[in-house]
N, CA, C and O atoms as a GROMACS GRO file, in nm:
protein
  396
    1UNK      N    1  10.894   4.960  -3.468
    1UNK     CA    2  10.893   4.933  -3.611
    1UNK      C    3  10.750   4.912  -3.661
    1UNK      O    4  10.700   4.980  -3.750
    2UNK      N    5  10.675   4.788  -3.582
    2UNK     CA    6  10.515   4.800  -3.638
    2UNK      C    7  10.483   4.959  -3.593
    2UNK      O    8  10.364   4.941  -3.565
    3UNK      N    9  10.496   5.051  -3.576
    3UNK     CA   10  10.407   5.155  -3.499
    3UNK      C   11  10.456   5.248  -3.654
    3UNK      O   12  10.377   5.333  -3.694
    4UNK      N   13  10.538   5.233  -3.705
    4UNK     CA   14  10.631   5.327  -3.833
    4UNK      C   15  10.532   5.255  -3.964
    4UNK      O   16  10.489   5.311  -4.065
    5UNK      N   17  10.517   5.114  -3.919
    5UNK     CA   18  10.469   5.092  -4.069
    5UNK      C   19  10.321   5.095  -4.078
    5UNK      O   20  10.268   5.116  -4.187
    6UNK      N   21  10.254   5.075  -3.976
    6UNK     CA   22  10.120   5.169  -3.934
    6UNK      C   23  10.128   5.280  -3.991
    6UNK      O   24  10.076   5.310  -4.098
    7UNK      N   25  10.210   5.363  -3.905
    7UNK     CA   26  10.187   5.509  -3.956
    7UNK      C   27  10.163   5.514  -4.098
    7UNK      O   28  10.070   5.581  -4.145
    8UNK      N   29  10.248   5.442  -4.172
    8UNK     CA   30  10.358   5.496  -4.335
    8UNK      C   31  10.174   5.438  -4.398
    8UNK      O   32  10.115   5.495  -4.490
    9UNK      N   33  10.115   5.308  -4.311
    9UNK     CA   34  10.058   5.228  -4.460
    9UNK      C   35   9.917   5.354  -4.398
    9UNK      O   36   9.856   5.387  -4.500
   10UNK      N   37   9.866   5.412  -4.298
   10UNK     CA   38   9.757   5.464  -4.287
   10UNK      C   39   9.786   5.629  -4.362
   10UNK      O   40   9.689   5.696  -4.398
   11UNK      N   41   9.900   5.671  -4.374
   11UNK     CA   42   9.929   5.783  -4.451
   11UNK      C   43   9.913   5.752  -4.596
   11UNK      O   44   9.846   5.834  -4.658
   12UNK      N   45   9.951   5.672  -4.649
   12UNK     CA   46   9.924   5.633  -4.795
   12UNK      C   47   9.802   5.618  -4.843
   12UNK      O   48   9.759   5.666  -4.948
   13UNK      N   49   9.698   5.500  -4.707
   13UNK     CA   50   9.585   5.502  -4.759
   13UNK      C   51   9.504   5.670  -4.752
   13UNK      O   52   9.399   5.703  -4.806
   14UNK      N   53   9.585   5.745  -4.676
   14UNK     CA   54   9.493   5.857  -4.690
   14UNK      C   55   9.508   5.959  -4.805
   14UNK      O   56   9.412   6.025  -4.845
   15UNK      N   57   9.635   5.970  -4.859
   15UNK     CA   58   9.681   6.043  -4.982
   15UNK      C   59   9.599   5.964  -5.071
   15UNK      O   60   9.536   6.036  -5.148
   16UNK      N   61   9.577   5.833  -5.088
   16UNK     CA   62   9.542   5.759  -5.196
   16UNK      C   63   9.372   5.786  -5.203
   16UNK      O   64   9.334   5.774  -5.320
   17UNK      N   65   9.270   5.815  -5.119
   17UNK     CA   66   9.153   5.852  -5.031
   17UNK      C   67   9.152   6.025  -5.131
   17UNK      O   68   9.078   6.058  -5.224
   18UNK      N   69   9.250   6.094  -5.073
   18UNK     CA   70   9.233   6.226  -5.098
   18UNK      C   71   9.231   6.259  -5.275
   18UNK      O   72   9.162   6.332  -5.345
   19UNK      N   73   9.353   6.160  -5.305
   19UNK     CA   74   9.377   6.189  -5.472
   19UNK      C   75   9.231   6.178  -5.555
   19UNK      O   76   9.183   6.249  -5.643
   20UNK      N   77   9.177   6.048  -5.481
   20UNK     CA   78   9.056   5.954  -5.551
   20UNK      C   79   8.949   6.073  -5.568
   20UNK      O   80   8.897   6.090  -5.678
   21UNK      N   81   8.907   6.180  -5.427
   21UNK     CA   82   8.814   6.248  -5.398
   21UNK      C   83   8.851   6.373  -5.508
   21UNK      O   84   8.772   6.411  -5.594
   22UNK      N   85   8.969   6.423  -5.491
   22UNK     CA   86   8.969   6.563  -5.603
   22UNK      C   87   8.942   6.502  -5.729
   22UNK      O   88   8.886   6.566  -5.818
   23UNK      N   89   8.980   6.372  -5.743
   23UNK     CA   90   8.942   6.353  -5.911
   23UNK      C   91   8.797   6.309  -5.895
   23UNK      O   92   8.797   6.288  -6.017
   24UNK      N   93   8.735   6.292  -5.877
   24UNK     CA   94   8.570   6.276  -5.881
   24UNK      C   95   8.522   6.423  -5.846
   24UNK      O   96   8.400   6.430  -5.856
   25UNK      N   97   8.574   6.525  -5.814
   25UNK     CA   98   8.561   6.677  -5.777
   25UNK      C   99   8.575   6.712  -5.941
   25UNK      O  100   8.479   6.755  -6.006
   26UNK      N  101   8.703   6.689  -5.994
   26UNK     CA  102   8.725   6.755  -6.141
   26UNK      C  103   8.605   6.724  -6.243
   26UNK      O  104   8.562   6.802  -6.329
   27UNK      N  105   8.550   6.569  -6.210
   27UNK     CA  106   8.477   6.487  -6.307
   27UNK      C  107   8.338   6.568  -6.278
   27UNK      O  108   8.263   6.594  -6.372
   28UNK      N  109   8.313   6.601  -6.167
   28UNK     CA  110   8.116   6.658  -6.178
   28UNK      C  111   8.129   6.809  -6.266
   28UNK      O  112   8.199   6.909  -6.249
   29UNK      N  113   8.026   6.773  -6.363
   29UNK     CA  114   8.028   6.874  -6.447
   29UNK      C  115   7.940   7.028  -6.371
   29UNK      O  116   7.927   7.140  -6.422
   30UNK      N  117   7.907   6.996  -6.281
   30UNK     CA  118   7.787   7.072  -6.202
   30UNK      C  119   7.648   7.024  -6.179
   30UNK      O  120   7.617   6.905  -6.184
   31UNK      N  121   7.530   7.166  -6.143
   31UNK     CA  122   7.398   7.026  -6.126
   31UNK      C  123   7.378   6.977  -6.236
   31UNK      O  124   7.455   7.006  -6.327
   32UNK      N  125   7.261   6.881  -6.260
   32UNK     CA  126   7.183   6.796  -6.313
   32UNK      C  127   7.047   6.811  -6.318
   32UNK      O  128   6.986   6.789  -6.214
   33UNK      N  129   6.983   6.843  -6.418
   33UNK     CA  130   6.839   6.844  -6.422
   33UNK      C  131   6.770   6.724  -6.455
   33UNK      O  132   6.747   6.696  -6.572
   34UNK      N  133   6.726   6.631  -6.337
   34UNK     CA  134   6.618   6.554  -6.340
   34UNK      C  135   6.489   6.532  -6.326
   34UNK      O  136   6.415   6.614  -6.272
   35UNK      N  137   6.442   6.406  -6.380
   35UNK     CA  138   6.262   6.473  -6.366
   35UNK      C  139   6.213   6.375  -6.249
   35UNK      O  140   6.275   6.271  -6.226
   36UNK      N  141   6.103   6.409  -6.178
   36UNK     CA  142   6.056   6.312  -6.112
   36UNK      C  143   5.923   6.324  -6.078
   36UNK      O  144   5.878   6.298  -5.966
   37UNK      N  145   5.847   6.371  -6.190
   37UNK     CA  146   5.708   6.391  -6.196
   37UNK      C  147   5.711   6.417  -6.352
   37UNK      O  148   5.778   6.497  -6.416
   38UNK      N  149   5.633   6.338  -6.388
   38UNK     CA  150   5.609   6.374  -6.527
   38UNK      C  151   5.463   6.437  -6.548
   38UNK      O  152   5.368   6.449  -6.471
   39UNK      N  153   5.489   6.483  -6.720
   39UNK     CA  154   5.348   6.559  -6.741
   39UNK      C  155   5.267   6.499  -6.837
   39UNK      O  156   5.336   6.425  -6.907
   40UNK      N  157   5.204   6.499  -6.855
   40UNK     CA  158   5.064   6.430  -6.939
   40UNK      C  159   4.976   6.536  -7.042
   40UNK      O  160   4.874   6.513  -7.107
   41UNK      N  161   5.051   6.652  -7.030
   41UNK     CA  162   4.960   6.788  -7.118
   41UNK      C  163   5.048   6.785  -7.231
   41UNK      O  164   5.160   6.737  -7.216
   42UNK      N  165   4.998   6.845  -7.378
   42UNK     CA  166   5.038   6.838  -7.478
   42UNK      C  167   5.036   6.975  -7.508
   42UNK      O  168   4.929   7.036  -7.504
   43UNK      N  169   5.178   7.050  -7.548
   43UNK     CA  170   5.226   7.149  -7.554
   43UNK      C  171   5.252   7.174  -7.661
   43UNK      O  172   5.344   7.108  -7.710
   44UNK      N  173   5.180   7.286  -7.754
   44UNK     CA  174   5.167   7.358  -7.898
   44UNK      C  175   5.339   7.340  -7.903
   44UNK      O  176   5.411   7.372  -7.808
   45UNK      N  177   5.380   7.292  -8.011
   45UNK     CA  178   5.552   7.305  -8.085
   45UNK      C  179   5.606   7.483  -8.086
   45UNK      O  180   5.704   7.548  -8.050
   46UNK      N  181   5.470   7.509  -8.154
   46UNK     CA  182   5.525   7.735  -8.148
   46UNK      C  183   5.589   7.726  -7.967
   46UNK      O  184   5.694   7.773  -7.921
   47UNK      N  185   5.498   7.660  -7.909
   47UNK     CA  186   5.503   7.704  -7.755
   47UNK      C  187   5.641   7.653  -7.730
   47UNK      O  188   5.684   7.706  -7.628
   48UNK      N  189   5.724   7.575  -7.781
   48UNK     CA  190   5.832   7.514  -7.685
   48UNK      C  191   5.965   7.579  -7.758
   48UNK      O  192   5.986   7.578  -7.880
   49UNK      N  193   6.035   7.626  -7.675
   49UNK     CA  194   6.186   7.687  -7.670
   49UNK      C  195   6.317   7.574  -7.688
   49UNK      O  196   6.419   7.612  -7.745
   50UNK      N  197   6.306   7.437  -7.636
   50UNK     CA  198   6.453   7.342  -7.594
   50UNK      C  199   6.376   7.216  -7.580
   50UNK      O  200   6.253   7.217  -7.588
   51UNK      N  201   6.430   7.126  -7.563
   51UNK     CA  202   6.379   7.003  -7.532
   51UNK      C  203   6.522   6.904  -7.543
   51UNK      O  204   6.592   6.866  -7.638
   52UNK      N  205   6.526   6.887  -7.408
   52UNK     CA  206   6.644   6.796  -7.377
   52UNK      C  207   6.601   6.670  -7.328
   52UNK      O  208   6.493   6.626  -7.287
   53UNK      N  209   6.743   6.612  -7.346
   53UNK     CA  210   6.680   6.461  -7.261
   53UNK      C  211   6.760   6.473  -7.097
   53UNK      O  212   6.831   6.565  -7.057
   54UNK      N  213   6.727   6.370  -7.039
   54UNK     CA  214   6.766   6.423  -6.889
   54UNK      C  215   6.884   6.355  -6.908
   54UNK      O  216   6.894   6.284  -7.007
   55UNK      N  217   7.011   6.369  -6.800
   55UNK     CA  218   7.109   6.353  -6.775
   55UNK      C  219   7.154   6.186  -6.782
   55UNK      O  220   7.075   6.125  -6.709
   56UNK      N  221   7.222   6.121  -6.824
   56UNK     CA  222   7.234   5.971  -6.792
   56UNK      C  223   7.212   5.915  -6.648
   56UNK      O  224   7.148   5.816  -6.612
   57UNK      N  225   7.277   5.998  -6.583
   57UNK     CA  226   7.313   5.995  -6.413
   57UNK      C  227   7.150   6.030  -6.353
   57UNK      O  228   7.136   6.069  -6.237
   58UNK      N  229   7.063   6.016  -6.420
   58UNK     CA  230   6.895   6.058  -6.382
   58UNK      C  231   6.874   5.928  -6.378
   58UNK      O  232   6.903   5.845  -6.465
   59UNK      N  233   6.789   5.902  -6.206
   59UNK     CA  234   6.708   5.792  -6.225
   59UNK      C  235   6.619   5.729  -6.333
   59UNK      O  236   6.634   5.619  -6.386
   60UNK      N  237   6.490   5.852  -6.363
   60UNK     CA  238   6.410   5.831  -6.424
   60UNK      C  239   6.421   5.921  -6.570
   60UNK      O  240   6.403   6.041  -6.592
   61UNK      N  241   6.463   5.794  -6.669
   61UNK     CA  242   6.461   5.882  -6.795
   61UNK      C  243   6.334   5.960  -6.906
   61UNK      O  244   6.218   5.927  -6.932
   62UNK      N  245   6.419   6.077  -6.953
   62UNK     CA  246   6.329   6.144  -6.978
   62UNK      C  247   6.350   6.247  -7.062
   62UNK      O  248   6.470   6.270  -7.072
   63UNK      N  249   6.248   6.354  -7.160
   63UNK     CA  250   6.308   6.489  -7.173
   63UNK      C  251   6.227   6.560  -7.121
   63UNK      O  252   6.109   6.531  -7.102
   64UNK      N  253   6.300   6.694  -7.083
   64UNK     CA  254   6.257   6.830  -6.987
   64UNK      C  255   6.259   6.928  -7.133
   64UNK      O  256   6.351   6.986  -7.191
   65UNK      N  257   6.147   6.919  -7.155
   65UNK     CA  258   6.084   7.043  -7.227
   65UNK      C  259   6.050   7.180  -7.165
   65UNK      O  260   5.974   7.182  -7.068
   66UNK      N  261   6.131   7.361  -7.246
   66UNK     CA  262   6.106   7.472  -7.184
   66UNK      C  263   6.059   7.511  -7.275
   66UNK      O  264   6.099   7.505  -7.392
   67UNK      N  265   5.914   7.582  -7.208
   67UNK     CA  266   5.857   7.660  -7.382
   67UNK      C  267   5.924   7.805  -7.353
   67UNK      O  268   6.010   7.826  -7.268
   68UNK      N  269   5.848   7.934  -7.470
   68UNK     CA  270   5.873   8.035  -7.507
   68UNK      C  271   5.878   8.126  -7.326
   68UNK      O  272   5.963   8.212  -7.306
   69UNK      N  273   5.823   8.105  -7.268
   69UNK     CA  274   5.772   8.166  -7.144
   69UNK      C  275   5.827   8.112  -7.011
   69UNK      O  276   5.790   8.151  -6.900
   70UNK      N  277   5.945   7.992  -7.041
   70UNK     CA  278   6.060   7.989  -6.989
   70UNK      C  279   5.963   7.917  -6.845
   70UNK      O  280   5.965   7.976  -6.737
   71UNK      N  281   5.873   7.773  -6.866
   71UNK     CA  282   5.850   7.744  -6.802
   71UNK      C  283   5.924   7.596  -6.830
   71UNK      O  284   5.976   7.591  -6.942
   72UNK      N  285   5.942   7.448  -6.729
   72UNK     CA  286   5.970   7.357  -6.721
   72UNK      C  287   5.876   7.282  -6.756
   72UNK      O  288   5.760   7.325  -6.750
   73UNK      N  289   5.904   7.151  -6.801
   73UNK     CA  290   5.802   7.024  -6.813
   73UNK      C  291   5.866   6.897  -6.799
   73UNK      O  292   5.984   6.924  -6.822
   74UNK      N  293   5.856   6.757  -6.772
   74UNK     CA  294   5.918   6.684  -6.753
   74UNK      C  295   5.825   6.573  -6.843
   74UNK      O  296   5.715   6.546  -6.794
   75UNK      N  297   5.860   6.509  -6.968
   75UNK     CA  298   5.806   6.413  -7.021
   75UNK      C  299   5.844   6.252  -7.055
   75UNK      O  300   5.940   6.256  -7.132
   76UNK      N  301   5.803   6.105  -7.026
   76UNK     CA  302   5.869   6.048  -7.010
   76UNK      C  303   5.859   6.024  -7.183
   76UNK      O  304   5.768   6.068  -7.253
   77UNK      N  305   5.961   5.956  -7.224
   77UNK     CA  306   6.070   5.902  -7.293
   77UNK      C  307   5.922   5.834  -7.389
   77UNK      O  308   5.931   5.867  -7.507
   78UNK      N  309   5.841   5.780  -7.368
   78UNK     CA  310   5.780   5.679  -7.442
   78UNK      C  311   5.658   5.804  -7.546
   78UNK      O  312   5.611   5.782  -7.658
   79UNK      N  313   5.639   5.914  -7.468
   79UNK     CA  314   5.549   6.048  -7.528
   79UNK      C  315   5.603   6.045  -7.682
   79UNK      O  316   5.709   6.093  -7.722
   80UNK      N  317   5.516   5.986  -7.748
   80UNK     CA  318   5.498   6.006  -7.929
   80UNK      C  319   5.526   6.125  -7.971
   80UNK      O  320   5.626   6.131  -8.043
   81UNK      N  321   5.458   6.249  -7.944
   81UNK     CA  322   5.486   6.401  -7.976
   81UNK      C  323   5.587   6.461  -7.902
   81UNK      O  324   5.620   6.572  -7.945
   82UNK      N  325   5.656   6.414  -7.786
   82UNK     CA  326   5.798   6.498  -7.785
   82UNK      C  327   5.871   6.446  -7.788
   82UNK      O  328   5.971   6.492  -7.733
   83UNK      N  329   5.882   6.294  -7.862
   83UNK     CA  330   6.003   6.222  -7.892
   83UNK      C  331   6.010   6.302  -8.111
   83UNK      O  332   6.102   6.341  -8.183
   84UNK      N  333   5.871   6.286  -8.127
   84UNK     CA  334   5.874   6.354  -8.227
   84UNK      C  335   5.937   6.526  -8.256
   84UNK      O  336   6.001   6.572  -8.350
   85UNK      N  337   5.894   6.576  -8.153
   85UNK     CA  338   5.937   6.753  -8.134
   85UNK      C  339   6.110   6.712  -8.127
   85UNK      O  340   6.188   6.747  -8.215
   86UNK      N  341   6.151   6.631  -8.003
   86UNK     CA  342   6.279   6.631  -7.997
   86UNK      C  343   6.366   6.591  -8.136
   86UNK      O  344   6.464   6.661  -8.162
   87UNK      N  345   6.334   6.492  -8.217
   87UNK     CA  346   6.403   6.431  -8.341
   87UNK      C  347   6.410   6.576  -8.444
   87UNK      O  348   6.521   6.615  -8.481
   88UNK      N  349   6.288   6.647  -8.486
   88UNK     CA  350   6.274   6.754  -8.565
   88UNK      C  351   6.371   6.872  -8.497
   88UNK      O  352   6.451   6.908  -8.582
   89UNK      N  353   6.390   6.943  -8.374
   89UNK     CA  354   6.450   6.994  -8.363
   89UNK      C  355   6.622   6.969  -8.346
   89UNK      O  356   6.717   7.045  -8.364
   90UNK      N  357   6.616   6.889  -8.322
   90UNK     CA  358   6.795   6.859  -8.333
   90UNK      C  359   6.817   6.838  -8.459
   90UNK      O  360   6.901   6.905  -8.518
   91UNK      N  361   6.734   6.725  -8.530
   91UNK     CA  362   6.813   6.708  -8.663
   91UNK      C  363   6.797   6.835  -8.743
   91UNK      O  364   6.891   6.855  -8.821
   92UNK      N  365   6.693   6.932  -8.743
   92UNK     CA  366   6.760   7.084  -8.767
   92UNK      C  367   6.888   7.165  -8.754
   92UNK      O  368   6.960   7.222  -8.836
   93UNK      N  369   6.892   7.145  -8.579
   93UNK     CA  370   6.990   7.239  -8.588
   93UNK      C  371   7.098   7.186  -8.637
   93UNK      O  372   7.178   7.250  -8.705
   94UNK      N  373   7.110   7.068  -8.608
   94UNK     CA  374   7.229   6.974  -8.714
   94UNK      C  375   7.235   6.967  -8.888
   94UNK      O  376   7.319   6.921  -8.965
   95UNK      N  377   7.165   7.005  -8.900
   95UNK     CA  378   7.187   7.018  -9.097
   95UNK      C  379   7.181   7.180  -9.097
   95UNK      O  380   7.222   7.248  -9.191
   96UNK      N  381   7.133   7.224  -8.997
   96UNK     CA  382   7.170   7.409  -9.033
   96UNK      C  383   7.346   7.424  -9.031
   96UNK      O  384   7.412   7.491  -9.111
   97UNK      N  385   7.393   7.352  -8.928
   97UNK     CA  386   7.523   7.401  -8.869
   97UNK      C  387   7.586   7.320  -8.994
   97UNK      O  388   7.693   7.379  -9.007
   98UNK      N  389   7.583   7.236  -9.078
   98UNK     CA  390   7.682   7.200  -9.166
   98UNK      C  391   7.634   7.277  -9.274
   98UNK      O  392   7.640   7.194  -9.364
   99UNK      N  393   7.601   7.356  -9.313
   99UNK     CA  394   7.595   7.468  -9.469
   99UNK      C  395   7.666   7.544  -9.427
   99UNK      O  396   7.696   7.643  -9.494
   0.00000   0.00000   0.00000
């Protein structure tokens, strides 16, 4: 009888193990672009293509700026001119998309 309820309670904890793992499988959206070197060069506005901020799940926060020529940059969070670049371009594309 203990050898049945062994079995029953180590089978449960393992269904319960397996369920837990596919749902944290469904939840990752894919990779993550984080920064972990930042840059210190100041990049012409014509020059830049995107400017995101990094992922929540990123150690070190930040935005990853791509210019026209589809290169990377990693800037931290406190940078005056691409916290500025970032505010101007979103709140653009956000008052374009409501007309």
């Amino acid at each position: 009888m203990k050898t049945l309820c062994l079995s029953l309670g180590m089978l449960l904890l393992i269904a319960c193990c397996c369920n837990a793992m596919t749902q944290r499988l469904k939840n990752n959206t894919g990779p993550v672009e984080c920064c972990y070197k930042f840059s210190s060069v100041v990049i012409p506005k014509k020059n830049v293509s995107e400017i995101k901020m990094t992922h929540s799940s990123c150690m070190l926060k930040g935005f990853i700026l791509k210019t026209v020529k589809g290169r990377s940059f990693c800037f931290r969070e406190s940078v005056p001119w691409v916290l500025e670049a970032y505010n101007q371009m979103h709140n653009h594309e956000g008052s374009s998309q409501q007309q």
